[in-house]
C-alpha positions in Angstrom: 13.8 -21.1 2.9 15.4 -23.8 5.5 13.4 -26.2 6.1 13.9 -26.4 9.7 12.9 -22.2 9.9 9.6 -23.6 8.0 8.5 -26.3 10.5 9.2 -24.0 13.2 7.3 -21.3 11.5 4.2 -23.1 11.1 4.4 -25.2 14.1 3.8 -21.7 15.7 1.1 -20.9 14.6 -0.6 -23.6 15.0 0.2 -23.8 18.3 -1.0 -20.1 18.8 -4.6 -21.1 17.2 -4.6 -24.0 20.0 -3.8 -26.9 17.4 -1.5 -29.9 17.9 -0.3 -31.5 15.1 2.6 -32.9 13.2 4.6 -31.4 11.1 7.3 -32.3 8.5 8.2 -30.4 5.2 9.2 -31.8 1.9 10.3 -30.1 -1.5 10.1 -32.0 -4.6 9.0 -29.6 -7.6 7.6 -27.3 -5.1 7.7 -27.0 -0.7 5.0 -28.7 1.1 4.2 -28.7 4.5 2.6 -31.8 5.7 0.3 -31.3 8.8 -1.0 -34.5 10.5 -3.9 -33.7 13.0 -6.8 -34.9 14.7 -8.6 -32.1 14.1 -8.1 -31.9 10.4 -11.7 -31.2 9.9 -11.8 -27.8 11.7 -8.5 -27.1 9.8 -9.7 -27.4 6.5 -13.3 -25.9 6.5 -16.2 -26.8 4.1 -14.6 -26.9 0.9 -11.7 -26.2 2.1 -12.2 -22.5 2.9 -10.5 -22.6 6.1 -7.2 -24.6 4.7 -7.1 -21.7 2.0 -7.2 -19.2 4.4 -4.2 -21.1 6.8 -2.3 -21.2 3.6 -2.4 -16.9 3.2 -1.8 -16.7 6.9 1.1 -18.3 6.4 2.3 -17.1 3.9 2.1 -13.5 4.8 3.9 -14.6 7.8 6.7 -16.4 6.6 6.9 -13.3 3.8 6.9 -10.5 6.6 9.6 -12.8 8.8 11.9 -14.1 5.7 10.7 -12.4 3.1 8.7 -13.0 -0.4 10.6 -15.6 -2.2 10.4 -17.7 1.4 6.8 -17.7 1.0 7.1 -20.1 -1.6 5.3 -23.2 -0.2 1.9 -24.8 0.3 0.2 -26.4 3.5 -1.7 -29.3 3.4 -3.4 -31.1 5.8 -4.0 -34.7 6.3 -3.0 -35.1 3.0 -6.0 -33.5 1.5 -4.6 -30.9 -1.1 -2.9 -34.2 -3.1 -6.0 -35.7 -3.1 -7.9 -32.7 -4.1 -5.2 -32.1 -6.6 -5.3 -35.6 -8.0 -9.1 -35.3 -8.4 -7.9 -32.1 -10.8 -5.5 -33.9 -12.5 -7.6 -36.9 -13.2 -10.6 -34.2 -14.2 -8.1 -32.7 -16.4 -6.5 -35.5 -18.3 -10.1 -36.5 -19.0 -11.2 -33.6 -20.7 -7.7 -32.9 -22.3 -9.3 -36.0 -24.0 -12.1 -34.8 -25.2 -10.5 -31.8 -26.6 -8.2 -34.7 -28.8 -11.6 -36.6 -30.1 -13.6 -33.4 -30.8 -10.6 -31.2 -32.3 -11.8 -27.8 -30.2 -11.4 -26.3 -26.9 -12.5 -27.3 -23.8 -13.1 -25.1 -20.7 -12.1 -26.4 -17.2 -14.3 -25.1 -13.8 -13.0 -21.7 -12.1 -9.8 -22.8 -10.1 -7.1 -21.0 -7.9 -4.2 -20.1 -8.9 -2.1 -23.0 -7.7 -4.5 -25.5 -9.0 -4.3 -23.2 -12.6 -0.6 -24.0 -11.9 -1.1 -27.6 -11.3 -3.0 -27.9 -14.6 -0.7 -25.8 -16.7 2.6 -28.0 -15.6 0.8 -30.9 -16.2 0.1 -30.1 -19.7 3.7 -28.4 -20.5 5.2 -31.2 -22.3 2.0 -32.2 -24.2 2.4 -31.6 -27.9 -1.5 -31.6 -28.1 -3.1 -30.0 -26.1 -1.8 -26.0 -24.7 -3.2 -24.2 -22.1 -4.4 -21.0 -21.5 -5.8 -18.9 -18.3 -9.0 -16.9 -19.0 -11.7 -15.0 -16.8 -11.2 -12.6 -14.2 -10.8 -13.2 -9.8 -12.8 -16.2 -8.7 -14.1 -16.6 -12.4 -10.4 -17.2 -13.9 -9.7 -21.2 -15.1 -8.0 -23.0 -17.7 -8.9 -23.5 -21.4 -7.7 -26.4 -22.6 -7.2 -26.5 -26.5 -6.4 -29.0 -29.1 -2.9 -27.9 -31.6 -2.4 -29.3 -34.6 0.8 -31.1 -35.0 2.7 -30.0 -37.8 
């Protein structure tokens, strides 16, 4: 999807929720759309419930406007999905080594599927360590597991 169409997109809604913010869209391995607001906090939700639930909102808009493969993007907010993914990737690589020193698998939290994503690409070129989605809904996460090199 342009770019431009993007911004506009989600500049309208947040306008229509009552939000003023600043926004700017990026595309390196996959879209982003930056947000910058002062009332990140309200945007994002405990946990970041309300953030998750922007993102499907969206989404579904941008899908029923342009259509699915448009819908192809992720908002973030003040920055706070790289840090949260970061945190993952740093958890990750952390017990990716434990899985080296103790030869066996090693089972990562339940995640969503972007963050299963995140994990998977991250381990793609590791001749060590594979991964593998298990679990069912809000219970499915990675497994990380040690491969012997032949």
């Amino acid at each position: 999807m342009d770019p431009g169409a993007l911004k506009t997109c989600i500049e309208r809604l947040l306008s229509s929720m009552g939000e003023e913010a600043e926004v700017s869209v990026r595309a390196d391995k996959r879209t982003v759309v930056d947000v910058s607001t002062t009332s990140a906090e309200r945007l994002i939700g405990a946990g970041g419930e309300a953030l998750r639930a922007l993102n499907l909102l969206a989404r579904k808009l941008v899908e029923l406007k342009h259509g699915e493969e448009a819908a192809n993007f992720i908002v973030d907010i003040n920055g706070y999905q790289e840090k949260k993914l970061e945190v993952l990737r740093q958890s990750a690589r952390m017990l990716a080594q434990r899985a080296r020193l103790f030869k066996h698998e090693v089972e990562m939290p339940p995640q969503s599927a972007y963050e299963r994503l995140v994990v998977h690409e991250l381990f793609a070129e590791d001749p060590e360590i594979a991964t593998e989605s298990r679990g069912e809904g809000k219970f499915r996460h990675i497994v990380l597991k040690y491969t012997t090199q032949k």
